[in-house]
N, C-alpha and C positions, 0 to 999 in steps of 0.2 A: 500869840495864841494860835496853838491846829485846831485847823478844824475838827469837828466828830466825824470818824468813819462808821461805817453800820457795816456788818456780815452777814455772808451768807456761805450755806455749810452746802457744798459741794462735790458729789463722791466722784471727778476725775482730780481738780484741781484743789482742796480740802475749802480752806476758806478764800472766799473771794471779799474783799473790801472795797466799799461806795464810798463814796462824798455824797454829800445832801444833794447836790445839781441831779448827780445821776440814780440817788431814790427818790426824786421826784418823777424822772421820767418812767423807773420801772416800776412805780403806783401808778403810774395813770391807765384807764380801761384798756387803752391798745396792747398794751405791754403785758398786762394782768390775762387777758384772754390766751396769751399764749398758754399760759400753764394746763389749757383745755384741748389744746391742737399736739396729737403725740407725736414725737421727732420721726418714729419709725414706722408711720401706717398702723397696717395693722401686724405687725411681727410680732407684736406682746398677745396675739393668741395663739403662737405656736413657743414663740420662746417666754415665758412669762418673765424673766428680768427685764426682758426689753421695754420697760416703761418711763422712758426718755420722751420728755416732753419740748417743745421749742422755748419756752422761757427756762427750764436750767440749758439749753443749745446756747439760747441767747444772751444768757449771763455770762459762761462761758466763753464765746466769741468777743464779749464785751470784754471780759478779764485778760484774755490774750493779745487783745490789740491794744490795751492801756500797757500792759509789761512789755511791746514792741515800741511803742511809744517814747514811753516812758528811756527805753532803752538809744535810741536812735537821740534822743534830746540831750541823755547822757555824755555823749559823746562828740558832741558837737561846741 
């Protein structure tokens, strides 16, 4: 039996997919407050797209180093 993946929608990488271990970590308060801290300062009052937050940064960095991962184990 797989386990359940959970998504999340993305607009560098489209969908990104968890396992339960790692939405457990990105529901907990530490993780969730990022969505409050913006990736770019303040550049979203001069460029208004710029509203990049550190939790989609950090989903992101997360997604990228699971498909490195993922990929280096591939091969091995």
């Amino acid at each position: 039996m797989s386990e359940k993946l959970y998504k999340f929608r993305d607009p560098v990488h489209g969908f990104i997919y968890v396992r339960p271990l790692e939405l457990k970590l990105i529901d907990s308060f530490p993780f969730q407050r990022l969505r409050n801290i913006k990736q770019l300062a303040f550049s979203h009052y001069i460029y208004h797209g710029a509203e990049h937050s550190r939790f989609g940064h950090s989903l992101g960095v997360m997604h990228l180093v699971t498909r490195a991962f993922n990929t280096v184990t591939e091969k091995t």
